[in-house]
Each structure stands twice: as structure tokens, then as C-alpha cells.
N, CA, C and O of each residue as an XYZ file, in Angstrom:
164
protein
N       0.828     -1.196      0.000
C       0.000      0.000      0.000
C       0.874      1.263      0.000
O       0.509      2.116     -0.808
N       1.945      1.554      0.735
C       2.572      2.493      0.746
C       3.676      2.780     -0.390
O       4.481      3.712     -0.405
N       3.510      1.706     -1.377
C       4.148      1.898     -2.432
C       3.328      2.487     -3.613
O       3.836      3.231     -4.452
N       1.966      2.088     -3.623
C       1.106      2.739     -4.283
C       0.832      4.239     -4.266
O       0.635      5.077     -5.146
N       0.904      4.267     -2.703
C       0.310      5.994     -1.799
C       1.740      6.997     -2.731
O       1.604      8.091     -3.279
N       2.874      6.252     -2.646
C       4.352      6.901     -2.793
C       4.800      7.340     -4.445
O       5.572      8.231     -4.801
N       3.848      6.163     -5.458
C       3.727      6.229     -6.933
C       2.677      7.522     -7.423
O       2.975      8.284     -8.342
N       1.707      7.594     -6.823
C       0.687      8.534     -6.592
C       1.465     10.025     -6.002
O       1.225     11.162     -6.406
N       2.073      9.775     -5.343
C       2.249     11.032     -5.443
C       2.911     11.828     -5.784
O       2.816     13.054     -5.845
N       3.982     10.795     -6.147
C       5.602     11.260     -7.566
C       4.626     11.733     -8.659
O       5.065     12.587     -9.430
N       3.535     11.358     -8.811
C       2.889     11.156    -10.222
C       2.559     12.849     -9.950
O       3.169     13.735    -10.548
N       1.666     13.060     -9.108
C       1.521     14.060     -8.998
C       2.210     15.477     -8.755
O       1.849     16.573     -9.183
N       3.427     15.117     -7.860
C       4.391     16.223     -8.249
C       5.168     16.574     -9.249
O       5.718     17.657     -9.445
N       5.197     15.205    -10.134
C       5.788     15.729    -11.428
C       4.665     16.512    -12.183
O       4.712     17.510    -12.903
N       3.691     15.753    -11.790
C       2.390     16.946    -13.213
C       2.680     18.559    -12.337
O       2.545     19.481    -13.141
N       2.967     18.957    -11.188
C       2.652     20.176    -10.774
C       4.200     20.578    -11.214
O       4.184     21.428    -12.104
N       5.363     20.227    -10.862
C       6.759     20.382    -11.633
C       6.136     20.693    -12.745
O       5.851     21.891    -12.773
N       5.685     19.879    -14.026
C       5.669     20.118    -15.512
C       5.170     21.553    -15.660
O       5.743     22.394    -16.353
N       3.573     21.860    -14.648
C       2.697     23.217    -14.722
C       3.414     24.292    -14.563
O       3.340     25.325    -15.229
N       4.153     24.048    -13.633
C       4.912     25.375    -13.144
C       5.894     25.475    -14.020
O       6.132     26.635    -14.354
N       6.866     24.253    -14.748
C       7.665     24.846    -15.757
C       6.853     25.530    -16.878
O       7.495     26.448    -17.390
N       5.979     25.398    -17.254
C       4.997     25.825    -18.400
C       4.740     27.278    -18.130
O       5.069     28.216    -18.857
N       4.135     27.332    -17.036
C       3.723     28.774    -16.500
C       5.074     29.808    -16.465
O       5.009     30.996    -16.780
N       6.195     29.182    -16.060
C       7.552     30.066    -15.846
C       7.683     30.206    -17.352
O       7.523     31.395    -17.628
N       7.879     29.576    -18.293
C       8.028     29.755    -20.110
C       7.133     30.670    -20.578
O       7.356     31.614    -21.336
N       5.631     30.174    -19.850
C       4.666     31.937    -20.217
C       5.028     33.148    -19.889
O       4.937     34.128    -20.628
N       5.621     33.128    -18.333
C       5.945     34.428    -18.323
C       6.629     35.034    -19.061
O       6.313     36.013    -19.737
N       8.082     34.260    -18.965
C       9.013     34.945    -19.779
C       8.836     35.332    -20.709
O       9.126     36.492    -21.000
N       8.112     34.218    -21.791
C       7.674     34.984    -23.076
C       7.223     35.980    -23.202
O       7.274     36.611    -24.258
N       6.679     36.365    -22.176
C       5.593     37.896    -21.660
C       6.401     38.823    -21.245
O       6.192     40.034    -21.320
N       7.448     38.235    -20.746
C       8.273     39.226    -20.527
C       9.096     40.190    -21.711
O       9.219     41.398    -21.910
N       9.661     38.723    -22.478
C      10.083     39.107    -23.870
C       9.296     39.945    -24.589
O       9.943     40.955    -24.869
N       8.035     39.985    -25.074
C       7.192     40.388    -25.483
C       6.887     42.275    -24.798
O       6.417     43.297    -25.297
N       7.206     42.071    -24.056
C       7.263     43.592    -23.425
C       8.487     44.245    -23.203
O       8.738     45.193    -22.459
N       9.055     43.742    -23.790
C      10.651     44.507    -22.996
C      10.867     45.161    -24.009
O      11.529     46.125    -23.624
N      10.675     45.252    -25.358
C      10.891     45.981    -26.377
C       9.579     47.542    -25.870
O      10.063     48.653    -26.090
N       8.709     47.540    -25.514
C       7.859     48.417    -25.136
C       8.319     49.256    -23.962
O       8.136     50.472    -23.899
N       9.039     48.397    -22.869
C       9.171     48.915    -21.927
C      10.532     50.205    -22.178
O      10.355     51.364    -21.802
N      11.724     49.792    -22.797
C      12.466     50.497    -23.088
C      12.515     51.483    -24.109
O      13.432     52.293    -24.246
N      11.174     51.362    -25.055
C      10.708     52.398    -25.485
C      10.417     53.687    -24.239
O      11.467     54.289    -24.013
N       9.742     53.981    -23.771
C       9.400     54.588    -22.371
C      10.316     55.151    -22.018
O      10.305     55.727    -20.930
């Protein structure tokens, strides 16, 4: 049982690892995306 509980929840911190790398790549892109604007200013 506690090998199951322990597979379950690797499983799940890698899907929240993957989200958050995804979300950090959005920003930046957003960032990129504005930095040409910002130094206009």
C-alpha cells in the first residue's frame, strides 16, 4: 500500500513540476514580449 500511496504522489508532483515549468516559459515569453515596449518609455 505504501508503495502505491508513494507512486501517486511522484505522479503528482511531477504533473505540478511540468505546470509550473509551463507557467515560468509563459511568463518569460511575456516578458520578452514587453521589454521591447518597456524600453521604449
Amino acid at each position: 500500500m505504501q508503495r502505491y500511496k508513494d507512486d501517486v504522489v511522484l505522479s503528482e508532483v511531477n504533473e505540478i513540476e511540468a505546470l509550473a515549468g509551463s507557467l515560468s516559459g509563459r511568463i518569460w515569453q511575456k516578458i520578452r514580449l514587453l521589454e521591447p515596449t518597456l524600453q521604449e518609455s
